[in-house]
C-alpha positions in Angstrom: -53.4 -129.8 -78.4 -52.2 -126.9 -76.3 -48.8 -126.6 -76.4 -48.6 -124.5 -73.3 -51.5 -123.8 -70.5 -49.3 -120.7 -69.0 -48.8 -119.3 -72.0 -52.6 -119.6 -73.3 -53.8 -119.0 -70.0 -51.2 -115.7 -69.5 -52.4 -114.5 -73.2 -55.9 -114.6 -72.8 -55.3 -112.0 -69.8 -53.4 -110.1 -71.5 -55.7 -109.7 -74.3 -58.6 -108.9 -71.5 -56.6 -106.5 -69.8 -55.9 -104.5 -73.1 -59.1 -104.9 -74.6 -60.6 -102.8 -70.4 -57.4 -100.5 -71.4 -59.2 -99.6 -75.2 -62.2 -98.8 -73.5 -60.7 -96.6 -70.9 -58.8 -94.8 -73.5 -62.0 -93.8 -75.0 -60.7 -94.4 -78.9 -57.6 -92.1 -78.3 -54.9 -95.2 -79.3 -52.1 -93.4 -78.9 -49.3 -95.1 -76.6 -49.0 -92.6 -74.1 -52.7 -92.9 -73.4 -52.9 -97.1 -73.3 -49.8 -96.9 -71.1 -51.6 -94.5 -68.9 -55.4 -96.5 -69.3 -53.1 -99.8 -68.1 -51.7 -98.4 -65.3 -55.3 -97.3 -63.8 -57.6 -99.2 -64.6 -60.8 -98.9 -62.8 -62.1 -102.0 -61.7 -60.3 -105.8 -60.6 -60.6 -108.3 -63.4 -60.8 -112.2 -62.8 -58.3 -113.7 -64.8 -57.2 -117.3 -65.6 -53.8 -117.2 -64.0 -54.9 -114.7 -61.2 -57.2 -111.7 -60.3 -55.9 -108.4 -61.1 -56.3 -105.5 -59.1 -54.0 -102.5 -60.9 -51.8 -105.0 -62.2 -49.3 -102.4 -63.7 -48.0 -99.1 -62.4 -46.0 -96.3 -63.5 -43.1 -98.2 -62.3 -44.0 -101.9 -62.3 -45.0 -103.0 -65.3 -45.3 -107.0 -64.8 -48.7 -108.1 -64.5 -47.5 -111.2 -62.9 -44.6 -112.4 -60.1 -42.9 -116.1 -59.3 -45.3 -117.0 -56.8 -48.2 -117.3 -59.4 -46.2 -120.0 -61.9 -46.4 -123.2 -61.5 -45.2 -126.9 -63.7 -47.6 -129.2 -65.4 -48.0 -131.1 -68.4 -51.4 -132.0 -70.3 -52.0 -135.9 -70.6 -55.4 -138.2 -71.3 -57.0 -134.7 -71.6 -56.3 -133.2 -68.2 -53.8 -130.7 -67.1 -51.3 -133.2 -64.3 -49.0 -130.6 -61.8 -45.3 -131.5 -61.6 -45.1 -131.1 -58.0 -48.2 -132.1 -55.4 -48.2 -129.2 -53.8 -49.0 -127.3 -56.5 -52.2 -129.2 -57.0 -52.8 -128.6 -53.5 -53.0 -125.0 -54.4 -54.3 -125.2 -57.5 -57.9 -123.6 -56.3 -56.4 -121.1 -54.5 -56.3 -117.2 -56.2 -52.8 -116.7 -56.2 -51.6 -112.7 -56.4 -48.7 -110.5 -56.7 -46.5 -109.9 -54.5 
């Protein structure tokens, strides 16, 4: 039972986009140089939630923004929006703004 599809779905990112930020930091863990490998790294990755294209900076450090969220429940199996439109855009690669 998944208790919460954006929070998987948000965690699973987040693990992806730390585990690009170990490689960039080339085994120095320190958190000065993750911070730093976070805030450049190299190449877009395709997410759950989104596609993320330098999601952080020195200065903005949420990965996400409003417009990317949406309401739904799971039921019989299958994830059900609260709002039609949201299914309308369900497909659709949403980014930050």
């Amino acid at each position: 039972m998944i208790g919460s599809m954006m929070s998987a779905s948000q965690s699973y990112d987040a693990v992806h986009l730390l585990l690009r930020a170990l490689f960039e930091s080339k085994g120095n863990l320190s958190g000065p140089t993750l911070k730093k490998a976070l805030e450049n790294l190299p190449r877009a990755y395709h997410g759950v939630v989104t596609t993320y294209d330098r999601p952080f900076s020195d200065k903005e450090h949420d990965a996400i923004s409003a417009n990317m969220l949406w309401l739904g429940t799971w039921r019989n199996g299958e994830r059900q929006f609260s709002y039609r439109d949201e299914a309308k855009l369900a497909s659709m690669i949403r980014r930050k703004q």
